[in-house]
C-alpha positions in Angstrom: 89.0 98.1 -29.8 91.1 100.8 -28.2 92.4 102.4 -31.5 88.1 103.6 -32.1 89.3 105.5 -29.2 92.5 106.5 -30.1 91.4 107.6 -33.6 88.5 109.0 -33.1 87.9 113.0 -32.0 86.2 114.9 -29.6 82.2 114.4 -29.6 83.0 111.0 -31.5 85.5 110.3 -28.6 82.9 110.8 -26.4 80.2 108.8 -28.0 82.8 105.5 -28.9 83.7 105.6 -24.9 79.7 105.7 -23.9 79.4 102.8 -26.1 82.1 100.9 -24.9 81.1 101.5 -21.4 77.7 100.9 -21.6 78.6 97.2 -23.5 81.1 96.4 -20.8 78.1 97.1 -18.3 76.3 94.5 -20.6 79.2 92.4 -20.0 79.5 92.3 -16.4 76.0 91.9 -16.0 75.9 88.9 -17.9 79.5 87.0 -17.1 80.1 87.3 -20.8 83.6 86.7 -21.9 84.8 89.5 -23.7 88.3 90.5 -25.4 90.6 93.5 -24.9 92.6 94.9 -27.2 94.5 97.7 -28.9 93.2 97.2 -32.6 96.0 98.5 -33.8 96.7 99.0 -37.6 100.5 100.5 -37.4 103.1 100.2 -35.2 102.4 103.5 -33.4 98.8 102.2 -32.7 100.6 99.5 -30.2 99.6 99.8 -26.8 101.2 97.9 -23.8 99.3 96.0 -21.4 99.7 98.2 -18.9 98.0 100.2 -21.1 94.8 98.2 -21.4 94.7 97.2 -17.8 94.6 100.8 -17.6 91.7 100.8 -19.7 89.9 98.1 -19.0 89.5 99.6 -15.0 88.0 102.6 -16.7 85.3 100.2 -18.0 84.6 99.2 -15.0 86.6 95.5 -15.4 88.5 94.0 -12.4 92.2 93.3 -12.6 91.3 89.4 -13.0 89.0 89.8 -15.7 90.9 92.3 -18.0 94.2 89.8 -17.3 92.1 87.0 -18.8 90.7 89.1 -21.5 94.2 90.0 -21.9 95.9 85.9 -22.6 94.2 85.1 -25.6 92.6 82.1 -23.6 89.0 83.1 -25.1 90.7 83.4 -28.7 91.7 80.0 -28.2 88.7 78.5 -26.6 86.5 80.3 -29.9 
């Protein structure tokens, strides 16, 4: 989840974002559904979902696939 991110500083920052990049490459490569999300614990953790669109480019997602990762239509269908 984002908050890894958020939480997380400087070399481990760098080393949760590799990780998370190189599993969305996983992802991509393999049509896998994945989820997005904040992970958040507290209020202040809350991110929008502008937010995680935001994000999710940065993996390398497209707008479609980070919107359905987004709806909670994978929660639903596990």
């Amino acid at each position: 989840p984002f908050s890894d991110i958020l939480h997380s500083t400087d070399t481990r920052r760098v080393e949760q974002l590799s990780a998370m990049l190189e599993s969305a490459k996983i992802v991509s490569k393999f049509k896998v559904p994945f989820v997005l999300c904040s992970g958040a614990l507290s209020p202040r953790d809350m991110r929008s979902q502008s937010d995680l669109l935001s994000f999710g480019r940065i993996l390398g997602f497209s707008d479609p696939q980070i919107k359905s990762a987004l709806s909670g239509n994978i929660v639903e269908k596990l």
